[in-house]
C-alpha positions as CSV (number, residue, x, y, z in Angstrom):
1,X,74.4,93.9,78.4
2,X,72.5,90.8,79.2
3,X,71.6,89.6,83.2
4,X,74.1,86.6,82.0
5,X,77.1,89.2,80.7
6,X,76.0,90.8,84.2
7,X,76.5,88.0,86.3
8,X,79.6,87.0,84.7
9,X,80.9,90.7,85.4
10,X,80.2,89.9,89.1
11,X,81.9,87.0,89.5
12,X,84.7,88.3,87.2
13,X,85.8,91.7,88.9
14,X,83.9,91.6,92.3
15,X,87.0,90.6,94.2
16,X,89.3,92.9,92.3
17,X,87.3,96.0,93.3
18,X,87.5,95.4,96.6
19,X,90.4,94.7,97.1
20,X,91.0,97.6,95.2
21,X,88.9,99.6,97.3
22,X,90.4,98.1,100.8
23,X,93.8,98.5,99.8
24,X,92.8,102.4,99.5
25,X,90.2,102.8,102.6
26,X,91.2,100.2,105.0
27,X,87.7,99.5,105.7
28,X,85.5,95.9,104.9
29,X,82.5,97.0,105.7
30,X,82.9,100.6,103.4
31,X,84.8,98.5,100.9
32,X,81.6,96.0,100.3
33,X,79.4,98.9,100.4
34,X,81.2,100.5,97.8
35,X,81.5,97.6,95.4
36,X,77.7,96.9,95.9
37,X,76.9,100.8,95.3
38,X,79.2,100.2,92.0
39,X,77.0,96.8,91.3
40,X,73.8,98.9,91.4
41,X,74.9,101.3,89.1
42,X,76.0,99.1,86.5
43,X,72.2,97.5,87.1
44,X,70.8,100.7,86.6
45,X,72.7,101.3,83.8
46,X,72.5,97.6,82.3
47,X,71.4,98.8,79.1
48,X,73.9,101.5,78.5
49,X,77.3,100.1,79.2
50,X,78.5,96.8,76.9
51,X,80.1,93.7,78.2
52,X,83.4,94.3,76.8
53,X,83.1,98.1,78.4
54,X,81.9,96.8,81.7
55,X,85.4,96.9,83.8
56,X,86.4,100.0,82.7
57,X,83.0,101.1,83.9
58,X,82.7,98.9,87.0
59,X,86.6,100.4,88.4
60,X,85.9,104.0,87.5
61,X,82.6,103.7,89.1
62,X,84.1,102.2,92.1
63,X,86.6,104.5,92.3
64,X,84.7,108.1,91.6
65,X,82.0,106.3,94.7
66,X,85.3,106.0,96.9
67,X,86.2,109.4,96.2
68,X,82.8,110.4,97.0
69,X,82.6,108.8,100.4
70,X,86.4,110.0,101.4
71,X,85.2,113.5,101.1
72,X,82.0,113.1,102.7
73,X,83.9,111.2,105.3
74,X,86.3,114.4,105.8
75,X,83.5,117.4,106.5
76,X,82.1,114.7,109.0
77,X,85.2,114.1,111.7
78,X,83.8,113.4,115.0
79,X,87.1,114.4,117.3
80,X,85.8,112.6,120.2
81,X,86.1,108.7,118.4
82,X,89.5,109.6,117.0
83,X,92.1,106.6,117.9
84,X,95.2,107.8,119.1
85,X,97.1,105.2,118.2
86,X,96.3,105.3,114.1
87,X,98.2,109.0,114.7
88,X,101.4,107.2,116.7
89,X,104.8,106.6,114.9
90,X,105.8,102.7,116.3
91,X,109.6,102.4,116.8
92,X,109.9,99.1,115.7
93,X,108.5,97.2,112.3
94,X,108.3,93.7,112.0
95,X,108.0,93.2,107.9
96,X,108.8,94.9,104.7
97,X,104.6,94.5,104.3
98,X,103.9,96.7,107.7
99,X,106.8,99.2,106.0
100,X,104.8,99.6,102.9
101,X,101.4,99.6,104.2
102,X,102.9,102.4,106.5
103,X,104.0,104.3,103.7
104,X,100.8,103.9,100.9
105,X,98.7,105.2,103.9
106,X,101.3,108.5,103.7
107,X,100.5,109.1,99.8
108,X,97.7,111.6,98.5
109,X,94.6,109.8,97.3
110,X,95.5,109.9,93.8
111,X,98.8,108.9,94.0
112,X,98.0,106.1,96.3
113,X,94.9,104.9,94.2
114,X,96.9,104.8,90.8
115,X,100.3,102.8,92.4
116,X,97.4,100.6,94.0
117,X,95.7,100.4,90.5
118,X,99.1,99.9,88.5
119,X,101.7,98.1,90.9
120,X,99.0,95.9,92.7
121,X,96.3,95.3,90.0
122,X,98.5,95.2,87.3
123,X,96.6,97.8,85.1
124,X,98.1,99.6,82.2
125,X,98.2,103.1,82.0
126,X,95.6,103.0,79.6
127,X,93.2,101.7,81.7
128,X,94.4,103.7,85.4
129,X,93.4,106.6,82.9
130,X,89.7,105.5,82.3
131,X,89.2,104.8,85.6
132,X,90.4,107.9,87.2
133,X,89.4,110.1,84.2
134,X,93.4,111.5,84.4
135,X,95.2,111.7,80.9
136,X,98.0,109.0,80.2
137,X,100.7,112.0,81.2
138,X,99.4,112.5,84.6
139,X,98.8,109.2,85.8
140,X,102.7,108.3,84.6
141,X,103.7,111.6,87.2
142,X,101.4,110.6,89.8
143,X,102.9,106.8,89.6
144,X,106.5,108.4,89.4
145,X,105.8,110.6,92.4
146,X,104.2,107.9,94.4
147,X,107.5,105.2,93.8
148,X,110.0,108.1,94.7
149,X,108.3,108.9,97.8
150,X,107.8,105.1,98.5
151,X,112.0,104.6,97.6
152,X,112.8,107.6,100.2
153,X,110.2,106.5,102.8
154,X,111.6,102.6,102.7
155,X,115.3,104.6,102.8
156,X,114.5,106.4,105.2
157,X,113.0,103.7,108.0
158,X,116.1,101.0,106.8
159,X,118.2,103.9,109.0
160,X,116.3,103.8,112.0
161,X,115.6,99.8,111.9
């Protein structure tokens, strides 16, 4: 890969990773850190990974760095900075967005990470399997799960609404 091929990947799939990453975190600042973690990787590796390889390579790096930090994140809770109100259930919603949101944050990591990378990114199945190093099979389960519980969950809050 050439520092032009490398530029061009930055300007091509910066924005897509993070948002990528936000959608899953819902934090700026960790999102940015992450994507410029996954930028220095790809310059460390510049000479291994081709340009027609590099967003394959540039998502699953992203994404096995988000796992990373969501783990380290969990063995670290500090119970005294924990807001009270990201644990309350709100009686009233305001928008079919809110709804959603509300109900991506319920899904397991994976689940929510392949939805996000199919439903919202528009990748193939093909490609949510190189990023997330699952076989073809698994990610069309996890996607499958993830709607269903999505369906009941936007079911479920029509009722109360």
């Amino acid at each position: 890969m050439t520092l032009n091929e490398y530029n061009k990947s930055v300007d091509d799939f910066a924005d897509n990773i993070y948002r990528f990453i936000l959608k899953n975190i819902r934090d700026e600042d960790k999102a940015k850190d992450i994507v410029q973690e996954t930028y220095i990787k790809l310059w460390e590796k510049i000479e291994n990974v081709s340009a027609d390889k590099v967003k394959s390579y540039l998502f699953t790096t992203a994404y096995h760095q988000m796992i990373d930090m969501i783990r380290k994140e969990k063995r670290m809770v500090d119970f005294e900075h924990i807001n009270e109100h990201d644990y309350l259930i709100q009686d009233q919603y305001s928008d079919i967005k809110e709804i959603l949101d509300e109900a991506i944050k319920k899904l397991s990591e994976v689940q929510r990470s392949v939805i996000l990378l199919r439903d919202y990114e528009g990748y193939s199945y093909k490609e949510i399997s190189e990023i997330t190093g699952l076989n073809e099979s698994q990610v069309k389960v996890y996607i499958f799960r993830a709607r269903v519980f999505l369906k009941e969950y936007i079911k479920s809050i029509d009722l109360v609404i």
